[in-house]
C-alpha positions in Angstrom: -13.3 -26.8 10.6 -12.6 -24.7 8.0 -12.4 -20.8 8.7 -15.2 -19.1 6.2 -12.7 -16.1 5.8 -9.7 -18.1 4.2 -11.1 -18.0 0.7 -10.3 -13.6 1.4 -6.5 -14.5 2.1 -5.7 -14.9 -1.4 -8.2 -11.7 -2.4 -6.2 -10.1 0.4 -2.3 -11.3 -0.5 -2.8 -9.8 -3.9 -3.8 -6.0 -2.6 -7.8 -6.6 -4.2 -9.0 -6.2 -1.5 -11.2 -3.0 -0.5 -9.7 -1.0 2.1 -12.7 -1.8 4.4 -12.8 -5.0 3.8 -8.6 -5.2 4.7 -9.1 -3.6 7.7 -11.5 -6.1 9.0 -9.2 -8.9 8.0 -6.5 -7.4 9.3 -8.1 -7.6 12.8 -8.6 -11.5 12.2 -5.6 -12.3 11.0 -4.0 -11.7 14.7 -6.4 -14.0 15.9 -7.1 -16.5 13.3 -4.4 -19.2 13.1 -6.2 -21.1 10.2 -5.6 -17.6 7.5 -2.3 -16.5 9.3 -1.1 -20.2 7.9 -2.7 -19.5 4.4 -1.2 -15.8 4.7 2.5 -17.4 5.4 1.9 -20.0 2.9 0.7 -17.7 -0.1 3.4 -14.9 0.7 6.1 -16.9 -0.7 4.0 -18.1 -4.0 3.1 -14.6 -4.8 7.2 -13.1 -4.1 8.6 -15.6 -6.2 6.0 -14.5 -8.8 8.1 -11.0 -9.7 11.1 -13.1 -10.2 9.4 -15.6 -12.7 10.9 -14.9 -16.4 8.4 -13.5 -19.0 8.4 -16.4 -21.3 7.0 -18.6 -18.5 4.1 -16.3 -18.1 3.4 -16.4 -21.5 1.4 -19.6 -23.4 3.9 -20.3 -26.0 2.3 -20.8 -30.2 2.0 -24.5 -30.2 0.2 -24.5 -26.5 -2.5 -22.2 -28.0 -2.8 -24.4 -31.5 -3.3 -27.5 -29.1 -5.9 -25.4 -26.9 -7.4 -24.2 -29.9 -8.0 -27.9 -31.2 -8.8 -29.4 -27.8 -11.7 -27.0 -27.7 -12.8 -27.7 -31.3 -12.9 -31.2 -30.4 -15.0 -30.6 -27.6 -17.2 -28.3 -29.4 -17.5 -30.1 -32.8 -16.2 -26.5 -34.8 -13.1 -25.8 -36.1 -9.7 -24.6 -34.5 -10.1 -20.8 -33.7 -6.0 -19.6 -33.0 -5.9 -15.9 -31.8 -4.5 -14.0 -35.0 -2.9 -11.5 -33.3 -0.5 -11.4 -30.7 -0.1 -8.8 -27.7 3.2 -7.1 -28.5 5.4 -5.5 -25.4 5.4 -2.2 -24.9 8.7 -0.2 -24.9 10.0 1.3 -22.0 9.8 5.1 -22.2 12.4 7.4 -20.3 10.1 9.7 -18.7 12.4 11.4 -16.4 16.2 11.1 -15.9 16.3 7.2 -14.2 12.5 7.2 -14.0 11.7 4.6 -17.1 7.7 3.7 -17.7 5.8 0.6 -19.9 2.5 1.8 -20.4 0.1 -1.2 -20.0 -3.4 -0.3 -20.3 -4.8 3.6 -20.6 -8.8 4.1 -19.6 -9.3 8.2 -20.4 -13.2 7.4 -19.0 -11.9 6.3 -15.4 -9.1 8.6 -15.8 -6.3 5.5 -14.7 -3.5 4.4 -16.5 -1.5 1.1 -15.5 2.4 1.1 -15.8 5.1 -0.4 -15.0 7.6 2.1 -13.6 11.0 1.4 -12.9 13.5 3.9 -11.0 17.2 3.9 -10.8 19.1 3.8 -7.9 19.4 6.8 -5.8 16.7 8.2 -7.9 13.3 10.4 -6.5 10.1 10.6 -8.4 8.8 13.9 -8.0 6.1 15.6 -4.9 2.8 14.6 -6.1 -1.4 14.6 -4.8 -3.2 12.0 -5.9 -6.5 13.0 -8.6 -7.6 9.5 -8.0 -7.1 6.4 -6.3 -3.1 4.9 -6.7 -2.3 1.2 -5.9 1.2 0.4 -6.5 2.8 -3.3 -6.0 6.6 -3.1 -5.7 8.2 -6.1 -7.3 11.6 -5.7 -6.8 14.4 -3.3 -4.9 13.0 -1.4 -2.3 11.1 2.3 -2.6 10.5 4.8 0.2 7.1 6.4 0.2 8.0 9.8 2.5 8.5 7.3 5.8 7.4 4.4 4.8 9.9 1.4 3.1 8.5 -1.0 0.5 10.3 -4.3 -0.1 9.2 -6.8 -3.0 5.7 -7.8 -2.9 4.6 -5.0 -0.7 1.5 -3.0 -1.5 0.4 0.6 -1.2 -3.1 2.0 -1.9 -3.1 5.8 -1.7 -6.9 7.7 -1.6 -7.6 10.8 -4.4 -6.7 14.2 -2.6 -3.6 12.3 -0.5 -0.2 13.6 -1.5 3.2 11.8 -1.2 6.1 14.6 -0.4 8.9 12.0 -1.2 9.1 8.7 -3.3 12.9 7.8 -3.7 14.5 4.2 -4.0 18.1 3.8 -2.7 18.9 0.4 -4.6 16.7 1.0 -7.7 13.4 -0.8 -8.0 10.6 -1.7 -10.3 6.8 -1.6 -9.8 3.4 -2.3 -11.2 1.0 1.3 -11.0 -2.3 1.7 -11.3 -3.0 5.2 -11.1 -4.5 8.8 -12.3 -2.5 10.4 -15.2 -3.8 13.7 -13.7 -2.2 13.9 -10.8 -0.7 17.0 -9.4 3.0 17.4 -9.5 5.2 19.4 -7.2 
């Protein structure tokens, strides 16, 4: 028999999960042996996914000209190949050994997503939080004040909440999804 919370694993792995929500399946978890499996199993799929290389990730020219014709055949139109191409974003020095890649900016919801990447021995300054922050470390390790992230871990911070110190001893890179009004020092 198949646990009915399993499919929330996977939701739950990947930090979309609403706080609420985690909390409740973080209670079965330490029960359920069924989604501490899954939990196990997907852990390693979704580490191994910071150290994939970029090109993997991304569907090379001639895979989108034969998905382009595949569905034209199955439509009866005509090949439609995406014109454009999504161009990478530089890295910007924002602070010394503090780099960020602006992803995605949405001035209505007031977020921004970035990657941020800090050197080693470097902090990122006092801050409180104007909105919600999720950050997924994907490699090195960060401190957030006393807490240690390794790769893969998550952290979900609530609007008004303030971190005192964020440093990473060995350098470390990370995807953020955050406020760009956020309170420094």
């Amino acid at each position: 028999m198949s646990c009915n919370r399993l499919e929330l694993v996977s939701t739950y792995i990947l930090g979309a999960v609403p706080r609420d929500e985690a909390d409740v399946l973080q209670a079965h978890l330490v029960e359920c042996e069924e989604c501490q499996r899954e939990m196990r199993s997907l852990s390693s799929v979704v580490d191994s996914l910071a150290a994939w290389p970029t090109d993997v990730l991304r569907p090379s020219p001639s895979l989108r000209e034969r998905l382009a014709d595949r569905i034209a055949q199955e439509t009866g139109g005509e090949p439609i190949v995406p014109a454009t191409q999504w161009t990478e974003p530089d890295w910007q020095e924002v602070a010394p050994g503090i780099c960020c890649k602006l992803l995605a900016s949405d001035p209505e919801r007031d977020r921004v997503s970035m990657l941020v990447r800090l050197a080693p021995r470097v902090e990122y300054p006092p801050h409180t939080h104007a909105g919600i922050e999720e950050l997924h470390l994907l490699d090195g390790e960060l401190w957030i004040d006393d807490r240690k992230l390794h790769p893969g871990d998550y952290n979900r911070s609530e609007p008004g909440t303030a971190d005192k110190r964020v440093w990473s001893e060995t350098g470390c890179t990370c995807v953020l999804i955050t406020s760009p009004s956020d309170m420094l020092g």
